[in-house]
C-alpha positions, 0 to 999 in steps of 0.5 A: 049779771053786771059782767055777763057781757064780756065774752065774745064766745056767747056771741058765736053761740048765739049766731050758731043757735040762729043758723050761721056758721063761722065760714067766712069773714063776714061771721066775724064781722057780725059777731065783733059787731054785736060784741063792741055792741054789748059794750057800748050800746049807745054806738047803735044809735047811730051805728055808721058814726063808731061801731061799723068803722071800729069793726071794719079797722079790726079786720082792715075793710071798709065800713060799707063791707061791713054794713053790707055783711051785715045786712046779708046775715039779716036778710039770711036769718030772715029768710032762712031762719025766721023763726028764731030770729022772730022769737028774739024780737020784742015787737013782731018782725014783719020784713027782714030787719035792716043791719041796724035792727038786727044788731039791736036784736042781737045785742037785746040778748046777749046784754039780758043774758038769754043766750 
């Protein structure tokens, strides 16, 4: 529905669903990003101008840290875990998708409620 997006817990049951455990930061990294992504979908047209420095001041780190985690939760689930990933995408995956890719594919599912 209109509201289905608001909850931060959807975002921890979908990485759970794709493997990942909240172990470190960098899980919190990812799932506040897909959170604010949710929210404000037009950030991840360019995600290094608001959303990566929106996360990073949140948890006191820089942007690159941010971006950095990220790309290391996609290459992970690409490698590790592709084929939930895969079957989230709307186009075939053929390479581990990029920070930016990845949150779109992320934020795609919860913003259609298929979580």
């Amino acid at each position: 529905g209109m509201n289905s997006v608001t909850d931060i817990v959807e975002v921890y049951d979908l990485l759970y669903r794709l493997g990942f455990s909240a172990t470190n930061t960098a899980f919190f990294h990812l799932s506040y990003a897909v959170y604010l992504s949710s929210l404000n979908p037009h950030w991840l047209v360019k995600p290094s101008q608001r959303l990566y420095p929106e996360v990073a001041n949140q948890y006191n780190v820089n942007p690159l840290q941010v971006v950095r985690n990220i790309d290391g939760f996609a290459c992970a689930s690409w490698h590790k875990n592709a084929a939930p990933l895969r079957s989230l995408t709307s186009r075939p995956l053929t390479a581990a998708p990029t920070s930016a890719q990845f949150l779109r594919i992320l934020t795609r599912c919860i913003r259609r409620g298929t979580v």
